[in-house]
N, C-alpha and C positions, 0 to 999 in steps of 0.2 A: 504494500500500500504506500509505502513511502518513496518510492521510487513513482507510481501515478500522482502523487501528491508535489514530489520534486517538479517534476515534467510541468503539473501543470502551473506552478509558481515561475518557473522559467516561463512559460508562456507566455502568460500575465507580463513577466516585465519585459519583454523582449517585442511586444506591439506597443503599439504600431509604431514608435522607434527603438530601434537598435544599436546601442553603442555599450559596449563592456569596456574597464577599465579591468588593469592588471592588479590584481588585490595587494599584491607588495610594493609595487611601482604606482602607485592613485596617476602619477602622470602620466602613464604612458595607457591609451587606447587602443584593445586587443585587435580591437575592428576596424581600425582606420586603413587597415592591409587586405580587407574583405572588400571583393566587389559588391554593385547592387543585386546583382543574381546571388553568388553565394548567401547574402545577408538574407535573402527570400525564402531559398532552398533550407537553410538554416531553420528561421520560422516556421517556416510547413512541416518541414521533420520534429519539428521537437513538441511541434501541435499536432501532429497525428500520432505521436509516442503517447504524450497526454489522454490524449481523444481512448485511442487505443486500450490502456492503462489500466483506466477507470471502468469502461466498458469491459474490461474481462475479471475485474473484480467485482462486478456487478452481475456478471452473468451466471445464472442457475446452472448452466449447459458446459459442462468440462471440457468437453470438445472443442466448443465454440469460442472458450477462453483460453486454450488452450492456442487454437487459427491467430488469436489477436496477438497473442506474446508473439507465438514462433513468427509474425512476419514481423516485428518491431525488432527480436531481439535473437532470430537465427535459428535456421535446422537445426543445434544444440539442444534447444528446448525438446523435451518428449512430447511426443506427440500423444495427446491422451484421447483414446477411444472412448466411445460412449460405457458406462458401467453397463455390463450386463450380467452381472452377480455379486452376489454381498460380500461386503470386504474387496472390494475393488480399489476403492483411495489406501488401501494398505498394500495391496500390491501395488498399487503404481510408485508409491513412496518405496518399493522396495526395490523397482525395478531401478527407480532415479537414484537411489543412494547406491546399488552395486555399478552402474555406468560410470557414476560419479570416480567411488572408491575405484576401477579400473584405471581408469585417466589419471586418479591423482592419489597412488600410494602414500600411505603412513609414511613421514620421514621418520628415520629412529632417532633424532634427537628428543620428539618433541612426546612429552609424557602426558598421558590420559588423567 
């Protein structure tokens, strides 16, 4: 949720003008090196992440909120089928923590 909640504060400030300053440097403007296209494409992306966000934390349909992540945020994301048997949200958490654990082994320094 706080990631749709980011997105959509970026949003809000970033219409209808857009100029970011560098948070260590107040003088120097991030955006003064952005064209008007980038500055646009910019906007649209990070209002349709918003839009997107909200909308799949909203939705009943795992499926369907599932469509809205994976095109904001990548085939990475599982793609989750319709439940059609009980205990479905525990397998799918179990299919996403084993993919997970695959990709990114325990390192042994680090203690439980």
């Amino acid at each position: 949720m706080s990631l749709a909640y980011t997105a959509a504060a970026i949003t809000s400030t970033v219409f209808p003008v857009f100029c970011l300053y560098n948070p260590v440097d107040r003088e120097e403007e991030l955006t003064a090196h952005m064209t008007d296209e980038q500055k646009t494409r910019f906007q649209e992306a990070i209002s349709d992440l918003a839009y997107d966000a909200i909308n799949a934390i909203d939705n009943d349909d795992r499926e369907e909120a599932s469509k809205l992540w994976r095109r904001q945020l990548g085939e990475r994301l599982p793609n989750i089928k319709k439940a059609i048997k009980i205990g479905q949200e525990q397998e799918d958490a179990a299919k996403l923590a084993a993919a997970y654990g695959a990709k990114n082994p325990p390192k042994p320094w680090v203690h439980s």
